[in-house]
C-alpha positions as CSV (number, residue, x, y, z in Angstrom):
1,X,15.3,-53.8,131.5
2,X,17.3,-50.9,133.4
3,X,16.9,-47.2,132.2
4,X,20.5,-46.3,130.9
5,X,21.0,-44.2,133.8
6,X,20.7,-46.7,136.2
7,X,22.0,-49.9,134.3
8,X,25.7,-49.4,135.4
9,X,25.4,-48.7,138.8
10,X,26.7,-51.3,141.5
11,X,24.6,-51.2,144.5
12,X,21.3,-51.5,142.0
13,X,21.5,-55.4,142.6
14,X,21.1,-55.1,146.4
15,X,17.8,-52.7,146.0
16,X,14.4,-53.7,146.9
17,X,12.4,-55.1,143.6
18,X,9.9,-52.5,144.1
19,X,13.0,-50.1,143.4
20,X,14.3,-51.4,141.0
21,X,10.6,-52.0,139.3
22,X,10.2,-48.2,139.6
23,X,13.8,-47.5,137.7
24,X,13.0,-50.4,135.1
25,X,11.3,-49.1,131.8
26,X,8.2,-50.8,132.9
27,X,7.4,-47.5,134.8
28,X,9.3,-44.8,132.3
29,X,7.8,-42.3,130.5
30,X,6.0,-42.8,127.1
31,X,8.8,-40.2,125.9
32,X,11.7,-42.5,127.2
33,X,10.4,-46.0,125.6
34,X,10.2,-43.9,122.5
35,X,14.0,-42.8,122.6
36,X,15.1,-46.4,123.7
37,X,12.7,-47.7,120.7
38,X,14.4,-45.3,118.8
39,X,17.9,-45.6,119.8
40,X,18.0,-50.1,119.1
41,X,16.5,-49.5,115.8
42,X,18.9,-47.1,114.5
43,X,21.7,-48.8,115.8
44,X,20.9,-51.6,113.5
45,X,20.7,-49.8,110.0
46,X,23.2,-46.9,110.9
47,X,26.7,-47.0,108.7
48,X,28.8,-45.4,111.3
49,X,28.3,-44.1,114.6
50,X,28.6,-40.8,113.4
51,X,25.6,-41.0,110.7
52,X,22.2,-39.2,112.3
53,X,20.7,-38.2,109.2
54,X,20.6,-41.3,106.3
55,X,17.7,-42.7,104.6
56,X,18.0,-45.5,106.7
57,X,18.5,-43.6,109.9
58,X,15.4,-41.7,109.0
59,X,13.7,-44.6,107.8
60,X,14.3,-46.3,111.3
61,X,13.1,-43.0,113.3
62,X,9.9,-43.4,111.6
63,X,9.4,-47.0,111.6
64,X,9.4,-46.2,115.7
65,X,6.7,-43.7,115.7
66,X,4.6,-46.0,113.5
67,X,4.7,-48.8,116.2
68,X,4.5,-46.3,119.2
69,X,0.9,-45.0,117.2
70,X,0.1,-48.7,116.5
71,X,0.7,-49.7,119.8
72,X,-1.4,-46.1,121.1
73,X,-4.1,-47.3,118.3
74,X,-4.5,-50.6,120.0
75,X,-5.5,-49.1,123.3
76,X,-7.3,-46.2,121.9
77,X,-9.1,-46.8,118.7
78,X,-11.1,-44.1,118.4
79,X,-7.9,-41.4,118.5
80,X,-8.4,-39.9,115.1
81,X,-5.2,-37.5,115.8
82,X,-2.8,-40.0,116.6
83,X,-4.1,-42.4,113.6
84,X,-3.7,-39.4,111.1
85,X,-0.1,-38.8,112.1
86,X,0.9,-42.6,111.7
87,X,-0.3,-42.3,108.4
88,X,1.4,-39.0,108.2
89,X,4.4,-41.3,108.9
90,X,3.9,-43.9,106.7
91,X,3.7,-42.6,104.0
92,X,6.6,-40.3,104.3
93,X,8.7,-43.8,105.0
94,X,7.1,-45.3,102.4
95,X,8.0,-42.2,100.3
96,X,12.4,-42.5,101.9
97,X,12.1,-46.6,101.0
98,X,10.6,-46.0,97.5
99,X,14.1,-43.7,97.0
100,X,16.4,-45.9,98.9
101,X,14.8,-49.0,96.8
102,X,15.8,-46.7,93.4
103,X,19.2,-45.4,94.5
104,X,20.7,-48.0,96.3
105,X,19.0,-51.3,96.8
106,X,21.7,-53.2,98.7
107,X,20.8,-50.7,101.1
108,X,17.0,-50.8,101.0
109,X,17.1,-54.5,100.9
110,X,19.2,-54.5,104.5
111,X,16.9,-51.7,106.2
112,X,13.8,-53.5,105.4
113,X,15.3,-56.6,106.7
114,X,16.8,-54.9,110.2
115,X,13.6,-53.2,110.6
116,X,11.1,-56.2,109.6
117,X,9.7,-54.1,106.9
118,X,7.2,-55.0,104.6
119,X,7.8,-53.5,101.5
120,X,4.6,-53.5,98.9
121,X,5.1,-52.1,95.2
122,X,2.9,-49.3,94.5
123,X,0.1,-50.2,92.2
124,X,0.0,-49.3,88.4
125,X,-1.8,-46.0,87.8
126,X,-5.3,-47.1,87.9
127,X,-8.4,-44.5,86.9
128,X,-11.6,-44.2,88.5
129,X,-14.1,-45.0,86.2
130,X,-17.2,-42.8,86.0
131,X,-20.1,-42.3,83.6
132,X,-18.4,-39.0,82.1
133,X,-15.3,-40.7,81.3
134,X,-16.7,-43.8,79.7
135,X,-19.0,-41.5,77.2
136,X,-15.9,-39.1,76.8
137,X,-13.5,-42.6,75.8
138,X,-16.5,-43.9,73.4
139,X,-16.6,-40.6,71.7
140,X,-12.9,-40.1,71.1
141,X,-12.6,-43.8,69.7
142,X,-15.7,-43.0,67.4
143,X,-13.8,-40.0,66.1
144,X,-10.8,-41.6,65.8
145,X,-12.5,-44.4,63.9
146,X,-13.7,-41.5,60.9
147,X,-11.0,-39.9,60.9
148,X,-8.8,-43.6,59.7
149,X,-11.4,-43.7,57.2
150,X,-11.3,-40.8,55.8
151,X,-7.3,-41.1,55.5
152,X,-7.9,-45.0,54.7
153,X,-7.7,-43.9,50.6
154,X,-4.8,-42.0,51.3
155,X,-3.0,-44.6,53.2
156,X,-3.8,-47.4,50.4
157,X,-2.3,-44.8,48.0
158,X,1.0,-44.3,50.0
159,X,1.4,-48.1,50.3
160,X,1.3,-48.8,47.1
161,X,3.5,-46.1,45.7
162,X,5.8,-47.8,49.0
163,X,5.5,-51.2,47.3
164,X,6.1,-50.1,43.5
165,X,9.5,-48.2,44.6
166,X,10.5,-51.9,46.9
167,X,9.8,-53.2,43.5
168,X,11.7,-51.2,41.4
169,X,14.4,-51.3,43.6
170,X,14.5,-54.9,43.9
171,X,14.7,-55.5,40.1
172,X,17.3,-53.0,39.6
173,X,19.5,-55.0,42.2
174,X,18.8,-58.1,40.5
175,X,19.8,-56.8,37.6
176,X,23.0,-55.5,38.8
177,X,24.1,-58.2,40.3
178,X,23.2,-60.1,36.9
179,X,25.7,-58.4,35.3
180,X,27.9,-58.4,37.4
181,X,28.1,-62.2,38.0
């Protein structure tokens, strides 16, 4: 593939191979491949050609600069910097899907499948369990546990006064309907 520069001009198909190899994107700059990259993606989610600044748009910006880390990651594992900033960048598009998927799904739904986005749910809150917490759990169900007791007479007392009244009430309609059958 051409640079954009170079795709429309005529005498390009009479030039020597090793010409055109050095005008293809084989031999452009890592900063080029990244606005190409960039450029086909957001073609595909934008909503007009006017629209720079969407979720999706944004969502399609980043989804480049994760695979240009990923693709930097699989030649240089060891690059701590450039793994921290894809992460950096995940998450923030993980952040722009999790609102798109909220506020308008059609949308959501159709970036993720331009892009070839996995979307995962994020997990229910889950707590780390440690020692302190477990003891601190045990001791507020113990005191819980007293404390029902200790109202358990009570309780009995307002249930049955609950009851008697359903009773009362009960017989009175009974009655009333009685007499006036």
């Amino acid at each position: 593939m051409m640079k954009k520069e170079y795709a429309n001009v005529p005498i390009i198909n009479s030039v020597d191979d090793v010409v055109k190899r050095l005008l293809s994107l084989e031999m452009a700059s890592q900063k080029e491949k990244m606005k190409i990259k960039t450029q086909q993606l957001v073609e595909k989610v934008r909503r007009s050609p006017d629209d720079n600044g969407s979720f999706e748009v944004q969502t399609a910006i980043l989804t480049a600069k994760i695979r240009t880390y990923e693709e930097h990651l699989q030649r240089h594992p060891k690059d701590k910097s450039n793994r921290r900033l894809m992460l950096m960048a995940m998450d923030r598009r993980k952040k722009l899907l999790a609102y798109l998927r909220r506020v308008r799904y059609d949308a959501f739904e159709n970036t993720c499948k331009q892009l070839n986005i996995q979307y995962a749910l994020p997990p229910a809150y889950s707590r780390r369990v440690t020692k302190r917490w477990v003891v601190k759990k045990a001791f507020c169900i113990k005191v819980f546990q007293e404390a029902r007791k200790l109202k358990a007479p009570e309780r009995l007392k307002k249930r049955r006064e609950w009851q008697a009244k359903a009773r009362a009430a009960k017989e009175k309609q009974a009655q009333s309907e009685g007499t006036a059958v």
